[in-house]
N, C-alpha and C positions, 0 to 999 in steps of 0.2 A: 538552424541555431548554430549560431557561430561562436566557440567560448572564448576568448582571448586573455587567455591566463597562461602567456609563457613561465616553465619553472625549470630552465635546466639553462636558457641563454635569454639574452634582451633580443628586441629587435629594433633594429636600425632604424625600420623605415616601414610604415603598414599603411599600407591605401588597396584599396580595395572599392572598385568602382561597378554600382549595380547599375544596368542601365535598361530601361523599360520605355515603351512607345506610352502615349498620355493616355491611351484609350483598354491599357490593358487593365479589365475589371478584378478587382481582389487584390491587389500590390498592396502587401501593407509590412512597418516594418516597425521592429520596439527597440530600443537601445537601454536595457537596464542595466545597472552595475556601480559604481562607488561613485562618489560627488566627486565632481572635476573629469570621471572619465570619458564622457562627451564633450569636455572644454579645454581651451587653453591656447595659449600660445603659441606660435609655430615655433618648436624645436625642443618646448618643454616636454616632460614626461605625461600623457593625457593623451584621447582619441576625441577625432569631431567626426561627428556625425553632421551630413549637410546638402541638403540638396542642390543639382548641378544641371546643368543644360540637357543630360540625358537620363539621370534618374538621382540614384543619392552618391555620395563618395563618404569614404573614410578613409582618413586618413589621423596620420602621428607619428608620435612615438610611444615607447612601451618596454620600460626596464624593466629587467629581473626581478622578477617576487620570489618566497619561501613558495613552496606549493600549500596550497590550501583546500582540505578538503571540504566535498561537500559542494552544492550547487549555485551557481554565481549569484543566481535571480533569487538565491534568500542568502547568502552569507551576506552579499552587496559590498563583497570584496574585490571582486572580480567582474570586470564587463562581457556582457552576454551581447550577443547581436543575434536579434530574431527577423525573419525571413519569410517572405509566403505570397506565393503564388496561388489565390483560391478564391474563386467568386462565392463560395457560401463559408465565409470567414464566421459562422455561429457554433458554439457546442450541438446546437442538433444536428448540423452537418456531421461533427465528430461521430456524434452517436448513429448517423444514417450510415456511415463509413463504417462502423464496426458491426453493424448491424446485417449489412452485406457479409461477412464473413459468416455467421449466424444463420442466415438463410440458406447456406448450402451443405448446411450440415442435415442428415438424416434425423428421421423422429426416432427418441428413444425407444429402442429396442424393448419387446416383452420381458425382457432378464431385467431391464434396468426398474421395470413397475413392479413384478415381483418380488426383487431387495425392498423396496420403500414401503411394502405393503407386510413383510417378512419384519424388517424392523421396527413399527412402530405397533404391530399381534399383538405382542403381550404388554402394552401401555392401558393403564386403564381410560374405558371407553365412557363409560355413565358417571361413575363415582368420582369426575370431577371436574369443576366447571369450565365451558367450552375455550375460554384463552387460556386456561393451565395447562385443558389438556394439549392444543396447539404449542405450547412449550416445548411440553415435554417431547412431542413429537418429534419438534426443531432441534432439541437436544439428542433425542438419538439418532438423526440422519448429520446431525453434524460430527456427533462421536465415529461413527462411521465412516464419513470422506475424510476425516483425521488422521484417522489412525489406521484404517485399515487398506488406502490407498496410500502408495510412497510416494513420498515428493521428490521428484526429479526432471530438471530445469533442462527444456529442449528450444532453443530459438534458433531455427534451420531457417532465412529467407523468410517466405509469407505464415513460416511457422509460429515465429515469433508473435502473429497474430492471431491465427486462424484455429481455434482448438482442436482438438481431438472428441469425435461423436464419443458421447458418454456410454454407450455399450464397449466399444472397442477399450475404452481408459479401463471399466470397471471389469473386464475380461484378464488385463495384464496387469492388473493392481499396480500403478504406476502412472505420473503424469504430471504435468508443470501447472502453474498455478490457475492457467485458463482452464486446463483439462480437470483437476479438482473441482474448479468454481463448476463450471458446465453439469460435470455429474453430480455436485449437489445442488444445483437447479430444478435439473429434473428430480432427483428424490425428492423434493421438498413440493414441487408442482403434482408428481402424481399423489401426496400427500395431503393434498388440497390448499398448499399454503402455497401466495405468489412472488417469488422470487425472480431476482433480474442481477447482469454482469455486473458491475461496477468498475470503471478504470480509475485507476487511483497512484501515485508513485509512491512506494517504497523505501524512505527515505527518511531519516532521523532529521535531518537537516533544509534537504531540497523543498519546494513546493513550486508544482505548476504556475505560469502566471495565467490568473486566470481571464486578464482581459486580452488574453491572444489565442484566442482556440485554434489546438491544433492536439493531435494525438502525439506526436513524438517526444513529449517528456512523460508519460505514462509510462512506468516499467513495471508494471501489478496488472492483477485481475483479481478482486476478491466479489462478493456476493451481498446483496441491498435487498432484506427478506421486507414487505409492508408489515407493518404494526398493528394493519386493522384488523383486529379478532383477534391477537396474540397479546399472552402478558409479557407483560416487562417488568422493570425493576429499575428505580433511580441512576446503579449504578451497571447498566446496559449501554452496548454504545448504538445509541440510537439518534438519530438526527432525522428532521426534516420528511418524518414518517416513515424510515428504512431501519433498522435493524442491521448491522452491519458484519459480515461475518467473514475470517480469513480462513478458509481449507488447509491453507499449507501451515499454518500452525499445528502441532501435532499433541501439544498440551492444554490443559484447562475446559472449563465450558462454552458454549456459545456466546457468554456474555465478556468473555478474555479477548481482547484483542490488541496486537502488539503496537507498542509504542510509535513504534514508524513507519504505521498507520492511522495512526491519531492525529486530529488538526490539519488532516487534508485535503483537500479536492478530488471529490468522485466525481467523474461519469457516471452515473447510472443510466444503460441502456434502456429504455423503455419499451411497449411496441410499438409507438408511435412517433416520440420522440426523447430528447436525451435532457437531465437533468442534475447540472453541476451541485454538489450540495458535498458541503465541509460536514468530514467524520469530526465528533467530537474528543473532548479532551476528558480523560476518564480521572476525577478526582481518586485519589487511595488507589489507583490501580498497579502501583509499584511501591510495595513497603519492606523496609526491613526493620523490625521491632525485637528488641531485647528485652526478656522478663528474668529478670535475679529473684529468687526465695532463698533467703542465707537466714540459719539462725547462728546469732554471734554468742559465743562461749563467755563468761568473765575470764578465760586466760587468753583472750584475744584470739581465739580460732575459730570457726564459722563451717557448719556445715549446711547444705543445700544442694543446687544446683540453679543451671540457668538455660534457658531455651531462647531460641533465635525462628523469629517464625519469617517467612519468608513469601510475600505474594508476588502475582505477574511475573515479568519478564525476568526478574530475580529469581521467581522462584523455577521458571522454564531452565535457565541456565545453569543454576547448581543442579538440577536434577539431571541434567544432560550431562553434567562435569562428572554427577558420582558415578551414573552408568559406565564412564568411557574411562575409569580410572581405578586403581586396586585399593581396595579401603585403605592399607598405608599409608598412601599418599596421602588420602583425603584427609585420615588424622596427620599427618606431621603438617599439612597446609592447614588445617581446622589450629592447630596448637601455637603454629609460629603468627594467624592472623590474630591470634587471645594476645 
């Protein structure tokens, strides 16, 4: 993937010549990015894309922009040029590729069946019906990879892919977003409920294109539990029969998940093969609601009060603010935002 968003200087002159034999299997290439950025004039400001006696050329020009955040192939402010050498150009190829990494990792460890069997003991077993209680179950192994594993972000080389065996994560209480996903996998498998990876990007803005499989716009790993035998609830972020769940979140329930992970393209690993399927878009999942109760006086004075209720990623972030700050603060910021 090639981004072509200079933001510090223009450039003069961009050509850029691929060149491949006719016979090589998998060549394929996407040029996405603003109207006019594949066309134009020779000398105007625009790139062409265009095939040539040896493969493709581009060439142009390409003045100075503002920087622009956020990822070319959705702001479509900015030209992407994608690239790929790969005879199984399909998302199951993706998923066979991640899946290899998966393969060499050890079976959960007896310490790791023990926790899953430990936290869901004292869940009631009879007294309620078979998908509540699979809920609730889901709920407390999720509270658990939450909160009691720390999320800390390791991309060493094939590390960057490859997770961490879930005994060794759940030993050092510590682990990036693979290493989380992985160990609540397996809690949730020795729990009897089937759970699988999901590659997914991270991104408020960005979104994979999904007619070019390939893994390297993926920068997440969260977790795709199946639906069958579990309850849900309207406002669940459920898609396409998965249950969608982020570890490295450290607040809310099972059914919270963060914004910029919403409306994206999963991977889901399967065992057999791989299954792209858009997370949904969680209506009410970010509110901020003001309630005033004032009684007015006849000398024009009012007593009451007012509450400010706060859900989702609103409510994640002020609670993170109040921990990490000395209540002062918070009032004189609470007083100067009235």
């Amino acid at each position: 993937m090639i981004r072509l968003r200079p933001t510090s200087e223009a450039f003069e002159d961009v050509r850029i010549r691929v060149r491949h034999a006719a016979d090589v299997e998998g060549f394929r290439h996407l040029m996405h990015g603003p109207a006019g950025s594949s066309a134009g004039a020779e000398g105007e400001d625009g790139l062409r894309l265009q095939p040539n006696a040896s493969g493709l050329e581009l060439s142009g020009r390409w003045q100075e922009r503002p920087h622009l955040p956020g990822l070319a192939a959705v702001t479509e402010r900015e030209p992407v040029l994608y690239l790929a050498w790969e005879s199984r150009a399909t998302w199951d190829g993706v998923a066979r590729w991640y899946r290899g990494f998966l393969d060499t990792l050890p079976k959960p460890p007896a310490a790791v069946r023990a926790t899953a069997q430990e936290l869901i003991a004292d869940l009631p077993s009879t007294s309620l019906p078979a998908d509540r209680r699979r809920r609730a179950q889901l709920e407390a192994l999720v509270a658990y990879a939450r909160t009691k594993i720390r999320y800390v972000a390791v991309e060493v080389g094939v590390g960057g892919y490859r997770p961490t065996p879930s005994g060794e994560t759940m030993d050092r209480r510590w682990g990036d977003c693979k290493d989380k996903s992985l160990l609540l996998i397996d809690l949730l498998r020795e729990a009897g409920l089937e759970a699988y990876p999901a590659l997914i990007r991270l991104d408020g803005r960005g979104r994979i294109r999904d007619e070019f499989p390939s893994p390297f716009d993926f920068n997440h790993l969260i977790v795709g539990v199946s639906t069958e035998g579990l309850e849900v609830v309207d406002s669940d972020p459920v898609a396409d029969g998965f249950f969608f769940i982020d570890p490295t979140q450290t607040r809310g329930s099972a059914g919270y998940l963060h914004r910029d992970v919403q409306d994206q393209s999963a991977l889901v690993v399967l065992p057999s093969d791989g299954r792209l399927v858009r997370t949904p878009t969680l209506a009410d999942s970010n509110v901020v609601a003001l309630e005033v109760d004032l009684e007015v006086q006849p000398t024009g004075a009012a007593d009451g009060g007012a509450t400010i209720r706060l859900t989702g990623d609103f409510a994640s972030s002020w609670l993170q603010e109040v921990e990490s700050s000395p209540p002062a603060e918070i009032e004189d910021r609470l007083r100067g935002q009235g």
